[in-house]
Residue, then its C-alpha position, 0 to 999 in steps of 0.5 A: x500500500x505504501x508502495x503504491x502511495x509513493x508511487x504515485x506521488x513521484x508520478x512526474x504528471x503529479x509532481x509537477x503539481x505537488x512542486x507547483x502547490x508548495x511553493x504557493x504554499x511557501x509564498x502565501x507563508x512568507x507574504x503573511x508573515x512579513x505583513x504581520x511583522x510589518x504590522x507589529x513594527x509600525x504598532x511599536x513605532x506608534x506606540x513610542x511616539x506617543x509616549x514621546x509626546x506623553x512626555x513633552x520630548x515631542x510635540x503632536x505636530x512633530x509626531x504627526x510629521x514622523x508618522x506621515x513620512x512613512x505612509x505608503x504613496 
């Protein structure tokens, strides 16, 4: 049974398919990760601003001048 299993898994017809599959697998991953780790660091980065500006070391104006220069055009 086993046999047969792999068999038809090294099938070079299906194993065009099964290549193709795990790197789409592969890339959706990626994509997801580095959107979440994207996500976080501009969280963090927010998050420290305004504890700047809690503090008095920064002014709201300045602060809203950081966060606009790394938005997206």
């Amino acid at each position: 049974m086993n046999d047969q299993v792999i068999a038809k898994l090294l099938d070079p017809e299906i194993l065009f398919w099964e290549i193709g599959g795990a790197i789409a697998i592969i890339a959706i991953v990626f994509t997801t990760v580095t959107g979440m780790i994207r996500s976080i660091s501009r969280e963090r980065t927010r998050r420290e601003i305004a504890a700047y500006i809690a503090e008095g070391s920064m002014t709201p104006e300045q602060g809203e001048k950081i966060l606009k220069a790394g938005e997206e055009s």
